[in-house]
C-alpha positions in Angstrom: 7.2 -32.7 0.1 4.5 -30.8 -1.5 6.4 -26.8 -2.1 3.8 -24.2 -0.8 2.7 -21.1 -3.0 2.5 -17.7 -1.6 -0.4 -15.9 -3.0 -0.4 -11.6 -3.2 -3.4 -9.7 -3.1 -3.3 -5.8 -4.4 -4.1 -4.4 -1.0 -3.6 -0.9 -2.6 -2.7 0.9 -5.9 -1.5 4.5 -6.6 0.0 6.2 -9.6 2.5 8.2 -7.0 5.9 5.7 -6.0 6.4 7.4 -2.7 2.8 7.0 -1.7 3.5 3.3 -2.5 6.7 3.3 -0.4 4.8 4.7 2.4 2.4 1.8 2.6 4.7 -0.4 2.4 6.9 0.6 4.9 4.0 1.2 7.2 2.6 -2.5 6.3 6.5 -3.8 6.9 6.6 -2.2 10.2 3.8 -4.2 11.5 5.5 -7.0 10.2 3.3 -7.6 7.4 5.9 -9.0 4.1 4.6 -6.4 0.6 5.8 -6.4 -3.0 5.6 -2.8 -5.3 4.7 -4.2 -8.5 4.5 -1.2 -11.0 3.1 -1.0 -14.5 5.1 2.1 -15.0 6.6 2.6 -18.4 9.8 4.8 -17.9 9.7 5.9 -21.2 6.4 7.2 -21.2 6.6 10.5 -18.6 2.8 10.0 -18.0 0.5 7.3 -16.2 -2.4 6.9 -18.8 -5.6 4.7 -17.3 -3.8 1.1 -15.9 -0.1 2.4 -17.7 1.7 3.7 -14.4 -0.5 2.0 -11.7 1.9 1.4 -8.7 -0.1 -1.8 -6.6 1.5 -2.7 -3.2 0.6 -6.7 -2.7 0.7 -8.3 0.2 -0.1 -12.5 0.9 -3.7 -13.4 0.7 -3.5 -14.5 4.4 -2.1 -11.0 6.1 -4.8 -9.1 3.4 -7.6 -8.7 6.2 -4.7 -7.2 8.6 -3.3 -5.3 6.5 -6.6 -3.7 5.9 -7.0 -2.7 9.2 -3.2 -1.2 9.6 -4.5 0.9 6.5 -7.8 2.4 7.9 -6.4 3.0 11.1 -3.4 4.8 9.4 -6.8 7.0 7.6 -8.0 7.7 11.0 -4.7 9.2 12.0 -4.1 11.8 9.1 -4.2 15.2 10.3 -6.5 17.4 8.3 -5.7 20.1 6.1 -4.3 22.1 8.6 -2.2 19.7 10.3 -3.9 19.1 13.0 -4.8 15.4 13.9 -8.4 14.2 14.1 -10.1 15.3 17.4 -9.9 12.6 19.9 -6.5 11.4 18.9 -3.2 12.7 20.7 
């Protein structure tokens, strides 16, 4: 039998570990299977160009889903006052 390979494609990247653990508990909840891959040096107290880049991957197949969980997510966030975008409840 021939073993399959699971391929992960950076579906997002942040410097900021709680923003990643936000999108990856929002992908996980739609069932949607992520790694957290950082770059992050923890010697080094600052993120310098790709040193510190925090990418959430997700497999090449659920990429296009995941997409859309994200830009629906966008659509959702309240504005600077806290209130959500007008025509959702």
């Amino acid at each position: 039998m021939e073993k399959k390979t699971t391929r992960w494609t950076d579906v997002y990247t942040t410097y900021d570990e709680s923003e990643a653990a936000i999108i990856q508990g929002l992908l996980e909840s739609e069932g949607i299977s992520c790694l957290v891959e950082s770059s992050r040096v923890s010697q080094i107290p600052v993120s310098v160009g790709k040193i510190g880049e925090i990418k959430v991957l997700v497999h090449t197949e659920d990429f296009a889903k995941a997409a859309r969980i994200m830009e629906a997510a966008r659509a959702r966030k309240p504005d600077e006052a806290g209130r959500p975008p007008s025509g959702v409840e």
